[in-house]
N, C-alpha and C positions, 0 to 999 in steps of 0.2 A: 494668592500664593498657595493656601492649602490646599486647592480645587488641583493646581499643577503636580500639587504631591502625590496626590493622590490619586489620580491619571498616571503618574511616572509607576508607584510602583501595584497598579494595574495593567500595565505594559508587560513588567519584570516578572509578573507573576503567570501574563499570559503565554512569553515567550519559553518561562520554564517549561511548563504543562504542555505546549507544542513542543519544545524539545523531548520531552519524556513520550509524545507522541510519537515525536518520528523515530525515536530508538526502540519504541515498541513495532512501528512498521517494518523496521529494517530486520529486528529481531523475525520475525514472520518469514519475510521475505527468503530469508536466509534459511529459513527450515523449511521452506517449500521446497527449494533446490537439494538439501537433503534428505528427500523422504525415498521408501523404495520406489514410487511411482513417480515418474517424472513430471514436473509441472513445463506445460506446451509454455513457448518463447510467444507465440504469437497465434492466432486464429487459424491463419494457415497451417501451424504443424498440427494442431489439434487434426484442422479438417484431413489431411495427408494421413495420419496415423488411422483415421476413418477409416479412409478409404481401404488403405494397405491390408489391413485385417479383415475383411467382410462378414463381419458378423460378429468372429470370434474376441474373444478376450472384451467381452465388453464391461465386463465389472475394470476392467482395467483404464476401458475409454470412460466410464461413467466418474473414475474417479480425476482422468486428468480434465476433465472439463471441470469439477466444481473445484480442484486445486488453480484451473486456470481462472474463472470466476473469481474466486477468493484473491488471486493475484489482481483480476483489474480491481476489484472491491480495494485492494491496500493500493494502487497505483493512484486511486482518486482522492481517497481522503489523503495520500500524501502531497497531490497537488496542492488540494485546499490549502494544507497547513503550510506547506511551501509560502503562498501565494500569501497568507496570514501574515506569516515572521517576514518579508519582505516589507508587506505594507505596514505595517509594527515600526519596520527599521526604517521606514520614508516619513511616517506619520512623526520620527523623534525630531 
């Protein structure tokens, strides 16, 4: 019975700290969309913006690729912890 207790609130304590994760992602997320440089939606607009510029404005391209970067970087660890607090909530 204590072995149960104490797995419960190992649970409780892990779903907190994944919840303070993903409000830290979202928190991110959200200031990417407001920065002056636009964070790319997807591969493709990055590659598009490439092309369009030929050359120029590349401190501009340089910086939406590592904001886009840093976007998949938070899109995966927010699967993980997705996929965590799911099985958290199946394993109860």
């Amino acid at each position: 019975m204590q072995q149960y207790h104490f797995l419960k609130i190992v649970k409780q304590v892990k779903i907190k700290y994944m919840k303070i994760v993903v409000d830290f992602i979202n928190g991110r997320m959200t200031a990417l969309d407001k920065g002056i440089v636009a964070t790319p939606e997807d591969r493709e607009s990055l590659e598009s913006f490439a092309k369009a510029n030929h050359g120029s404005m590349d401190l501009v391209l340089m910086q939406m690729a590592i904001q886009y970067g840093y976007k998949m970087a938070l899109e995966d660890v927010s699967e993980v912890v997705v996929l965590q607090v799911l099985q958290s909530k199946h394993d109860e």
